[in-house]
VOGU-3710 file (C-alpha; in Angstrom, 3 decimals, decimal comma):
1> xxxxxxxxxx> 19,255/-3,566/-5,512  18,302/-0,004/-5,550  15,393/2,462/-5,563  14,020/3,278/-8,910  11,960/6,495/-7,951  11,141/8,006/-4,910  7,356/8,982/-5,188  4,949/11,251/-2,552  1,681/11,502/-2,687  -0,873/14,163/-4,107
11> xxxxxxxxxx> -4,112/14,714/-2,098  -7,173/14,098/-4,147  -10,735/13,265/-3,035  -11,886/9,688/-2,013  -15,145/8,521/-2,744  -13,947/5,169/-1,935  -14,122/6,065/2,474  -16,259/8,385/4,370  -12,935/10,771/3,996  -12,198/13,971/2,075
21> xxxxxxxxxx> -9,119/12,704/0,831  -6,705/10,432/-0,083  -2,849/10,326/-0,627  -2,819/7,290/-2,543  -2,218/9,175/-5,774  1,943/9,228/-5,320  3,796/9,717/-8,243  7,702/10,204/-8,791  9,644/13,373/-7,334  13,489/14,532/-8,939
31> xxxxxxxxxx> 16,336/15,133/-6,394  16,457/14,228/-2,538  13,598/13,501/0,122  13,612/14,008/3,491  13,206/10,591/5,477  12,574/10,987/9,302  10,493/8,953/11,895  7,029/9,940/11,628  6,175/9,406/15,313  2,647/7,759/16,558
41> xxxxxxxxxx> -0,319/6,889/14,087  -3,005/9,342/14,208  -1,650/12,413/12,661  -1,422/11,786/9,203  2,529/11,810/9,399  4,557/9,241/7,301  7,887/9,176/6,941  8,579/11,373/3,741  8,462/14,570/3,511  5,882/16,484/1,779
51> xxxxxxxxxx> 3,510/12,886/2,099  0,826/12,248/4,476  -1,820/9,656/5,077  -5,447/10,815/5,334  -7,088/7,532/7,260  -4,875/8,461/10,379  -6,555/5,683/12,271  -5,722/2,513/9,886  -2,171/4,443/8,252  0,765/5,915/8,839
61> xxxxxxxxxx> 2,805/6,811/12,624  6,037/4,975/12,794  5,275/1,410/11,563  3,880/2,363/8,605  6,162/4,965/7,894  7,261/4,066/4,619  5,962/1,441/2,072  7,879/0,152/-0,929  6,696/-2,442/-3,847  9,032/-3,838/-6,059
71> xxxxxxxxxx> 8,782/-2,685/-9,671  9,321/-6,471/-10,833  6,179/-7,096/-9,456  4,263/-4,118/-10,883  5,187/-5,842/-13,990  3,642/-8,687/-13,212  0,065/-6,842/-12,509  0,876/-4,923/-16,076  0,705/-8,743/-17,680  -2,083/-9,527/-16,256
81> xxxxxxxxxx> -4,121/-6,777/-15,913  -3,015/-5,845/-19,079  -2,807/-2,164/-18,548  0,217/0,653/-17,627  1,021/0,534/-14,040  3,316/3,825/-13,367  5,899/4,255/-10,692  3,688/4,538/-7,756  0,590/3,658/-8,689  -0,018/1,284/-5,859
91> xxxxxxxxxx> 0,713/3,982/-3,357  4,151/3,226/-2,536  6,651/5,848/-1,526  9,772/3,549/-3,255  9,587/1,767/-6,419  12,595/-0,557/-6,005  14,541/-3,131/-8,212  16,507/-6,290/-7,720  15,096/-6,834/-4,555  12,203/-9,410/-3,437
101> xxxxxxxxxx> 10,077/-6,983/-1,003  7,602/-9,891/0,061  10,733/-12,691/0,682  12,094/-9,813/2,794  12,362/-10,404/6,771  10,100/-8,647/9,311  12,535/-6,850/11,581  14,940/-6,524/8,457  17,318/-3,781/7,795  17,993/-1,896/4,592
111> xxxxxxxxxx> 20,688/0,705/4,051  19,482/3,071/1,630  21,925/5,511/-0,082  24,658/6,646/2,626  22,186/7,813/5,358  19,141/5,961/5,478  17,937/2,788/7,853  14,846/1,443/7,322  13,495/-1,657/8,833  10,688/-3,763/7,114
121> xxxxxxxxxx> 7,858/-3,705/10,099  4,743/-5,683/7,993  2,928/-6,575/4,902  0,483/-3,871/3,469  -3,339/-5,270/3,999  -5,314/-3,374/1,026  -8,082/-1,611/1,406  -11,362/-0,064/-0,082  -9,689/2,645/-1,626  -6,866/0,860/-3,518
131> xxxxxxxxxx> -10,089/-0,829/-4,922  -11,751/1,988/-6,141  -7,899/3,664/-6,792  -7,571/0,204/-9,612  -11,532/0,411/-10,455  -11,361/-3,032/-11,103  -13,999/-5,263/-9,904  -12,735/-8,150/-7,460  -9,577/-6,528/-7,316  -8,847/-6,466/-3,055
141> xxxxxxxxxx> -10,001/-10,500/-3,842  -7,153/-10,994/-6,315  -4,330/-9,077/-4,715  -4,686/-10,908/-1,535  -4,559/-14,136/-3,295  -1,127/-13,326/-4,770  0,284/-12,613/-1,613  2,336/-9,473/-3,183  1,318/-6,987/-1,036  5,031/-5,058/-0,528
151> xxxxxxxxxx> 6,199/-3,866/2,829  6,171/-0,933/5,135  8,864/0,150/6,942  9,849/1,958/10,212  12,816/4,580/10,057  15,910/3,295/12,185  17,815/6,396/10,965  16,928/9,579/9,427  18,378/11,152/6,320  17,663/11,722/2,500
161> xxxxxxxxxx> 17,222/9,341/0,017  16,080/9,782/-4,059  16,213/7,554/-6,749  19,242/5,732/-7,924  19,876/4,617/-4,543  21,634/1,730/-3,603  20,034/-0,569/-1,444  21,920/-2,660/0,552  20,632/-5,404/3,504  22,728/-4,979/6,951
171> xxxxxxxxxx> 20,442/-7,354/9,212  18,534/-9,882/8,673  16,887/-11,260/11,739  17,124/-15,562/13,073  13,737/-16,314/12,000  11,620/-16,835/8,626  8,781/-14,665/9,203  8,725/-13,096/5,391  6,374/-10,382/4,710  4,402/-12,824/2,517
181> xxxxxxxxxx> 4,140/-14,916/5,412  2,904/-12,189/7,672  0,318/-11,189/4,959  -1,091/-15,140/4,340  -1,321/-15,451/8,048  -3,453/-12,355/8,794  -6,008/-12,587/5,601  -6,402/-16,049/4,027  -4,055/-18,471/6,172  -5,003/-18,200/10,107
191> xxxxxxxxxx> -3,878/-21,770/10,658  -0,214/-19,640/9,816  -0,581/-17,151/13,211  1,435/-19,361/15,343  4,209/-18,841/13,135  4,744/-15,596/13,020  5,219/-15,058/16,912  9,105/-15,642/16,333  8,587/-12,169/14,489  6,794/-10,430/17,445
201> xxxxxxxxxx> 9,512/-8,086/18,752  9,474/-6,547/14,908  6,149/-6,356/14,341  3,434/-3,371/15,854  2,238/-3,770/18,548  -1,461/-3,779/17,261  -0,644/-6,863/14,413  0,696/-9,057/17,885  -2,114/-8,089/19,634  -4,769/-9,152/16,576
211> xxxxxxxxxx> -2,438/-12,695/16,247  -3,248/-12,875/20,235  -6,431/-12,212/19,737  -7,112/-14,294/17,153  -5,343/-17,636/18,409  -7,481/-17,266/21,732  -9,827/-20,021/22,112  -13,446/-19,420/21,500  -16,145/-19,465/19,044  -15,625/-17,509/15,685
221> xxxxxxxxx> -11,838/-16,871/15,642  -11,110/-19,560/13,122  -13,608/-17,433/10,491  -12,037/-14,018/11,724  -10,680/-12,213/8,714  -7,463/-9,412/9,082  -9,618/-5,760/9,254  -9,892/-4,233/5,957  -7,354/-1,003/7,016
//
């Protein structure tokens, strides 16, 4: 299990949101990166440095601090979409390999080179610009039905990381709330909310709050859908 490339974003325009730009665009960097907690959404901070998130009200602060998608499954989306898919191109800061990112535990730890703690915090809802980003029609529609939406992390401890890095699991939490699981039960499987509550003390605050929200009694909450971020 290790990181294949560590990537950060370049800022390019977005016609997909009512924004001037977007750091989807990440793409591989040589040598070490600075990992640190990015503190509260709303500034644009993330957890690498020399990224940033321009939506500062749906990304980035310290849950979303970091997001990583397994190359394996990149490979997948190659087969069927039948086109390259680069390091990064989903917008991930790590590309890793020989590790399951969606089977992984919310409120699991991963060791990453000699310094670096991160812990997996929740699955990655897509949005209208990784639609536009693929500019491929029904895309958002097909992604959430294979449930491989990686997982951002929060930083536990601070340090550098690059690719090449080992990545090695020191906690794994008692309870079976897989990021997967969190992602099924907050787009296309609400009957699933209840099950994630073992998860709560890992999760962000705002995700409990929607599950809350949405298990309340009262008309409409059984058609709610998980806000496009």
């Amino acid at each position: 299990m290790q990181v294949l490339t560590v990537n950060v974003g370049h800022p390019r325009p977005n016609p997909w949101k009512s924004l001037a730009a977007t750091g989807i665009d990440k793409r591989p960097v040589e040598g070490p990166v600075a990992v640190s907690a990015p503190g509260p959404k709303g500034t644009g901070a993330v957890g690498l440095a020399g990224d940033r998130v321009y939506d500062m009200r749906h990304h980035g602060g310290t849950d979303q601090a970091v997001y990583a998608y397994a190359r394996e499954d990149l490979d997948g989306w190659e087969r069927e979409l039948t086109r390259e898919l680069r390091n990064g191109a989903f917008g991930e800061n790590l590309t890793t390999v020989g590790i399951d990112v969606n089977a992984a535990l919310i409120g699991e730890r991963w060791r990453i080179g000699r310094d670096v703690v991160l812990e997996v915090s929740c699955a990655r809802i897509p949005c209208s610009t990784f639609q536009g980003w693929l500019d491929r029609a029904g895309w958002l529609k097909r992604f959430t039905q294979e449930a491989r939406p990686g997982a951002y992390l929060r930083v536990i401890e601070p340090g550098d990381i690059r690719a090449g890095d080992p990545i090695t699991v020191v906690h794994r939490p008692d309870h079976e709330v897989t990021v997967a699981l969190d992602f099924r039960a907050l787009t296309t499987r609400p009957e699933l909310l209840p099950r994630l509550l073992p998860a709560a003390d890992a999760l962000p605050e705002e995700t409990v709050a929607r599950i809350h929200e949405r298990m309340a009694p009262g008309p409409g909450h059984e058609e709610d859908q998980a806000p496009e971020d």
